[in-house]
C-alpha positions as a printed Julia matrix, in Angstrom:
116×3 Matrix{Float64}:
   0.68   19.71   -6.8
   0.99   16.68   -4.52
   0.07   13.36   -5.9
  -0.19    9.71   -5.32
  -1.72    7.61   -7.57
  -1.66    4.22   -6.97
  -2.72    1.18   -9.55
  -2.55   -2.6   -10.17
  -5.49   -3.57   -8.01
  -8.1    -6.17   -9.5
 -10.2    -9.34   -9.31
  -7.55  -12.54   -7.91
  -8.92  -15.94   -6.98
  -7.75  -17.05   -3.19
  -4.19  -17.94   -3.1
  -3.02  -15.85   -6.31
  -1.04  -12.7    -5.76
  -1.41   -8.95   -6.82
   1.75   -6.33   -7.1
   0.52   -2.77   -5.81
   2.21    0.57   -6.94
   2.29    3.97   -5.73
   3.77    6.49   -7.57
   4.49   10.26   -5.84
   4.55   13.47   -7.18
   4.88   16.86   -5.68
   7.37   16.26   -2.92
  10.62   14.87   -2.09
   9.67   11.34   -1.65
  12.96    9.92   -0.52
  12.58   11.88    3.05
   9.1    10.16    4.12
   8.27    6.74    5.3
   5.28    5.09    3.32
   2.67    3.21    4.33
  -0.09    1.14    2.76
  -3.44    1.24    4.66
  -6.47   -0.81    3.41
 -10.28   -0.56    4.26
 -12.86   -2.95    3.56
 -16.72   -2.13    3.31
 -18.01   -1.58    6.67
 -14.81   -1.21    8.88
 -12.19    0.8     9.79
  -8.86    2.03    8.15
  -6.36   -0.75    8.24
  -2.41    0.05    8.34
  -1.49   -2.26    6.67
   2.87   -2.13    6.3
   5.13    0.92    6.33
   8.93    1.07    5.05
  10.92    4.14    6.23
  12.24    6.71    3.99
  15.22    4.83    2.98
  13.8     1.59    2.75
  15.57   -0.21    5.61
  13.18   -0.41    7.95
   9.26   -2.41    7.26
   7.16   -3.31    9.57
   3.29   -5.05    8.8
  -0.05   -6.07   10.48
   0.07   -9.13   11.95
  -2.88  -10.35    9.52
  -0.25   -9.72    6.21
   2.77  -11.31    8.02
   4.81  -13.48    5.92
   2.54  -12.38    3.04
   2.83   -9.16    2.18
   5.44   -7.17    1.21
   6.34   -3.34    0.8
   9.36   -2.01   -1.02
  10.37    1.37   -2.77
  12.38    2.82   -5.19
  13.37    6.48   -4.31
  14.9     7.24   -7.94
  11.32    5.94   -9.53
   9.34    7.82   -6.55
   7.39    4.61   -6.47
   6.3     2.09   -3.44
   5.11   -1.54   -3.97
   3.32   -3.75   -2.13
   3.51   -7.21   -2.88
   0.61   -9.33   -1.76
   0.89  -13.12   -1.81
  -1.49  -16.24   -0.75
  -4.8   -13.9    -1.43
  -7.47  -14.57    0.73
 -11.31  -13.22    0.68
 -10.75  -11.04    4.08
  -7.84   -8.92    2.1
 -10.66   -7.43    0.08
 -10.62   -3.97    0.34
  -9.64   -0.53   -0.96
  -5.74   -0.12   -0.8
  -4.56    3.22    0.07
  -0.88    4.71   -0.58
  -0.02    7.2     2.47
   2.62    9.98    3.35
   2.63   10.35    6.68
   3.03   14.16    7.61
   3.04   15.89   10.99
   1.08   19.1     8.71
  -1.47   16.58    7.39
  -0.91   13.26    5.41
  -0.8    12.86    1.94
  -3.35   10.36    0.05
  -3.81    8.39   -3.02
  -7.22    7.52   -4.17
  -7.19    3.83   -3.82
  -6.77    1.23   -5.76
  -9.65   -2.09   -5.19
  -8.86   -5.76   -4.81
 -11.15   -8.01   -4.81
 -10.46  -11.37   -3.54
 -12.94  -14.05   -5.02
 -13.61  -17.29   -6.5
């Protein structure tokens, strides 16, 4: 049974920081890229930053630049995303994604809340 679970989201005040995880179950993690999507109430699905399967390569919206960053340990089955400088308009439910040409894999979100 295929799982992601991902925790460690929560109430932060503007400027403090928040360390997502993502742990996988159920497949071979270490041969997928991850990715971290977000959505907020009202809008679209955000992609938020993606690391390839062995880690080497990230890449991240523009609007998490210099912010935000996503890492993974393939012997823990685990991928982070570290999220510095808070501000209100990161609010949102974070999602943990394998990408999959047969249908993605989900977690069921973890919230952060961005508030004074």
């Amino acid at each position: 049974q295929v799982q992601l679970v991902e925790s460690g989201g929560g109430l932060v005040q503007p400027g403090g920081s928040l360390r997502l995880s993502c742990v996988a179950s159920g497949f071979t993690f270490s041969n997928y890229a991850m990715n971290w999507y977000r959505q907020a109430p009202g809008k679209d699905r955000e992609l938020v930053a993606t690391i390839s399967s062995a880690g080497g390569y990230t890449n991240y919206a523009d609007s998490v630049k210099g912010r935000f960053t996503i890492s993974r340990i393939n012997a823990k089955n685990t991928v982070y995303l570290r999220m510095n400088s808070l501000k209100p308009e990161d609010t949102a439910v974070y999602y943990c994604n394998a990408p999959r040409v047969t249908g993605d894999y989900w977690g069921q979100g973890t919230q952060v809340t961005v508030s004074s």
